[in-house]
C-alpha positions in Angstrom: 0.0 0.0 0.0 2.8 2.2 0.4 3.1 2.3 -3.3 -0.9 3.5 -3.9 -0.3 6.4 -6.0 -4.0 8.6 -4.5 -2.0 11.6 -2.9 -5.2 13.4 -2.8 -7.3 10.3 -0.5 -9.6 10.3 -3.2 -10.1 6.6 -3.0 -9.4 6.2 0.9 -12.7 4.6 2.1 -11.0 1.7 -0.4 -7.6 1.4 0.0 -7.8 1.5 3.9 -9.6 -1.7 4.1 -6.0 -3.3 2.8 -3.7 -1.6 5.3 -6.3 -2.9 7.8 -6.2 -7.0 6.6 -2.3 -6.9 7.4 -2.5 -4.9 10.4 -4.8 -8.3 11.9 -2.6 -10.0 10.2 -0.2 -9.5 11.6 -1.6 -9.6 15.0 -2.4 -13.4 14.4 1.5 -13.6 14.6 1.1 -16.0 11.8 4.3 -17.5 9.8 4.6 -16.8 6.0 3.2 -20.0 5.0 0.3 -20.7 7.5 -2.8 -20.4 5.5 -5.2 -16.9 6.2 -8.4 -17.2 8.2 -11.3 -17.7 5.9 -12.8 -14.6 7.3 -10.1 -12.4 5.6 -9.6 -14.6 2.8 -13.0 -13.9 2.1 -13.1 -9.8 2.3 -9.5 -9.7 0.2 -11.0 -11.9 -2.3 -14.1 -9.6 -2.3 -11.7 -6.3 -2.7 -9.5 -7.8 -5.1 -12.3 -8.5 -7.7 -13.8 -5.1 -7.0 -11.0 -3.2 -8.0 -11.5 -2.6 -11.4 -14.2 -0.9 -10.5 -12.3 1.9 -9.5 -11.6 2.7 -13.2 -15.1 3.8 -13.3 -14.9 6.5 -11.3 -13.0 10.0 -12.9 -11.1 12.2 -11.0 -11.5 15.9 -11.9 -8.7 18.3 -12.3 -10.6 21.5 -11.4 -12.4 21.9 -8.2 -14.5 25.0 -9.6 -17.1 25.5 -11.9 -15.6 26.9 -15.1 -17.1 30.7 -16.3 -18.3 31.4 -13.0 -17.2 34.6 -10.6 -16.0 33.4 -7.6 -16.8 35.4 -4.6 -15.7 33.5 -1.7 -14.3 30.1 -0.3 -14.4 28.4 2.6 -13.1 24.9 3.6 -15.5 22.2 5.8 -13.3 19.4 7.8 -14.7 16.4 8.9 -13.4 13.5 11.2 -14.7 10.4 12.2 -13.0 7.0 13.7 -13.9 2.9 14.1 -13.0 0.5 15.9 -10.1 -0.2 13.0 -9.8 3.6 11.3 -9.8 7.1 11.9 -10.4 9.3 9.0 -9.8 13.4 7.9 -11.6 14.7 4.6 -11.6 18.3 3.9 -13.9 19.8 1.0 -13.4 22.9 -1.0 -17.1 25.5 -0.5 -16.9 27.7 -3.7 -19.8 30.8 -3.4 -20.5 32.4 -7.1 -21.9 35.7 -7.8 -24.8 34.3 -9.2 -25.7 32.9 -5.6 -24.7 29.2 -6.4 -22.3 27.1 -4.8 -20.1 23.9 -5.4 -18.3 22.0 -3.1 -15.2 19.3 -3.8 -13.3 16.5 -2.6 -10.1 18.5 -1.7 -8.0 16.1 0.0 -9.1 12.9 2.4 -6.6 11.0 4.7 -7.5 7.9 7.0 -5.2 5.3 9.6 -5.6 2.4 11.1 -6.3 2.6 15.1 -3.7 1.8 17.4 -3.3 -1.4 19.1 -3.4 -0.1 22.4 -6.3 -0.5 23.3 -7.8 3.0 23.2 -11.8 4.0 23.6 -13.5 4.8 20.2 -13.8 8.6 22.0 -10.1 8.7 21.7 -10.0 7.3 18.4 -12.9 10.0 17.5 -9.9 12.9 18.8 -7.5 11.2 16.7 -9.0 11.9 13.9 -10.1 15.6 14.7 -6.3 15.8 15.7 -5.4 14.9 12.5 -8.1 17.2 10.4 -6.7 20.4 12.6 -3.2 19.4 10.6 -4.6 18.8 7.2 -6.8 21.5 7.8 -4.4 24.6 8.6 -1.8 23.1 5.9 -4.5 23.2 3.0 -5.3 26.8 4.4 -2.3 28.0 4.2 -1.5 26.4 0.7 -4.8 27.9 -0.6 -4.2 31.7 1.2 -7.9 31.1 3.4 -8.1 32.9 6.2 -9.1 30.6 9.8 -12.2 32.8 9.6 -13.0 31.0 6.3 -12.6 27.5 8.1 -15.3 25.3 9.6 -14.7 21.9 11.4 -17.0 18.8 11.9 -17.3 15.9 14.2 -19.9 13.6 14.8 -18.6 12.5 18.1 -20.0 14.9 21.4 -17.5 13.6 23.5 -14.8 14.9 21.7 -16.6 18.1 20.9 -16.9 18.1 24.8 -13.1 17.8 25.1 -12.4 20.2 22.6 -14.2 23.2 24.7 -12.8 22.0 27.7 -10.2 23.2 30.7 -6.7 20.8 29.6 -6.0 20.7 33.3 -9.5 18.4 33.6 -8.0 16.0 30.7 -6.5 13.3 31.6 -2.7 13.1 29.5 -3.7 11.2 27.3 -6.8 13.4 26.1 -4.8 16.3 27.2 -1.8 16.0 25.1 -3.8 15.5 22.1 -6.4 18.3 22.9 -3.8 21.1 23.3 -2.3 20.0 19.5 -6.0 20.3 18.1 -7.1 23.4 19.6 -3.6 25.3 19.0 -4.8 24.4 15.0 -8.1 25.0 15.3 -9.9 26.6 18.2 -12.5 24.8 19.7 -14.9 27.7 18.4 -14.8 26.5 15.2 -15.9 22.6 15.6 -19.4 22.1 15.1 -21.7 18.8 15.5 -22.7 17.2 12.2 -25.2 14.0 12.6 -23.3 10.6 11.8 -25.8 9.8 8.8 -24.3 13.3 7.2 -20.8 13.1 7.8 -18.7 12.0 4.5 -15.6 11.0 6.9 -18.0 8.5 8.1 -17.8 6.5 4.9 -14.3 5.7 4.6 -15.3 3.2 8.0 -18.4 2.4 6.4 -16.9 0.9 3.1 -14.1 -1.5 4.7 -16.8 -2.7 7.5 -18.9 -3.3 4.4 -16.2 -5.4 3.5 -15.2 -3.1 0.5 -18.2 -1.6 -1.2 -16.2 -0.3 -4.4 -19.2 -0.8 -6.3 -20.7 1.8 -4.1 -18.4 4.3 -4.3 -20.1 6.1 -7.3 -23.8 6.3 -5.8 -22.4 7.9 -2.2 -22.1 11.8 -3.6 -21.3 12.8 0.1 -17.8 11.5 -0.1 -17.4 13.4 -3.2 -19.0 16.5 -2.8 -19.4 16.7 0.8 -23.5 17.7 2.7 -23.7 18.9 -0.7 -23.7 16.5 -2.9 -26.3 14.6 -0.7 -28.6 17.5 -1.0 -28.4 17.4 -4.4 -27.2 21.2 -4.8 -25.2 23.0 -7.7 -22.1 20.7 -8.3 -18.9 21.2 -10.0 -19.6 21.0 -13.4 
């Protein structure tokens, strides 16, 4: 997987279901020639015979829609975490100055869960840690002001921590809260319902056991709340 040429995350709710199969592999310990657990056999076999599939699915190379005045942008974060994966995507909100608006698939990132041990809460502040990183690096590529920047979660707890004292934390929430909020202050994460929030897919496909083949009818992970709405698109 380290040799998946998708810089961009574009296919992330796909490829992360491979980096999970050898992460429990190799917590079976198993030996190079002991035979896979039919259970994994079964979901790699799946994946590898949806693949082509991918072809299917274009990749734009502008995130605007051509001939229109563009009059502001903004970029939307979301985060969301598994048992198995955390997961960052960050959309591009274009507002024309004939009152329409577009929104793209800028960048989406996702990593398998520690093996500590941790809470899905702390997963959940994984990920928000690591869209307050993508988040403020994109900004600053793209010259948008924080002002101009809104973060999601679908996770209260960690919305919770986020707005909270760091001396109440304990270290482990502490540490972790500090690097988010020094990003991205807490007044700027807002609650987004599960069934709305396009970070949420990347889990949903590899606990689907794939779900390549869906990839094209789920607008949400391409267009963000917008493309579920069915508002202007990029055209």
């Amino acid at each position: 997987m380290a040799k998946t040429f998708d810089l961009l995350g574009w296919f992330a709710p796909c490829t992360i279901l491979v980096t999970i199969i050898l992460q429990d592999l190799w917590k079976l310990k198993l030996a190079w020639d002991d035979p896979v657990p039919d259970l994994i056999a079964r979901v790699w076999t799946n994946w590898k015979n949806e693949l082509p599939l991918i072809t299917s699915h274009p990749i734009p190379r502008f995130h605007l829609v051509k001939g229109k005045e563009v009059i502001s942008l903004q970029l939307h974060g979301f985060s969301d975490a598994s048992k198995s994966a955390y997961t960052a995507v960050v959309y591009l909100r274009a507002v024309y100055s004939d009152t329409t608006v577009s929104t793209s698939l800028l960048l989406a990132m996702t990593k398998v869960a520690p093996l500590n041990g941790c809470t899905i809460p702390r997963k959940e502040l994984n990920g928000a840690q690591l869209l307050s990183k993508l988040l403020i690096s994109i900004a600053n590529i793209l010259s948008i002001s924080l002002a101009d920047v809104f973060v999601w979660c679908d996770s209260t707890i960690v919305l919770c921590w986020l707005s909270s004292p760091t001396s109440k934390l304990k270290t482990y929430v502490c540490n972790r809260v500090t690097d988010t909020v020094s990003q991205i202050p807490a007044s700027h994460w807002r609650y987004v319902p599960t069934d709305c929030n396009p970070a949420d897919l990347a889990n949903l496909f590899h606990l689907n056991c794939g779900g390549m083949d869906q990839l094209g009818c789920y607008n949400l992970h391409h267009h963000g709340l917008l493309g579920r709405s069915g508002g202007t698109r990029r055209t």
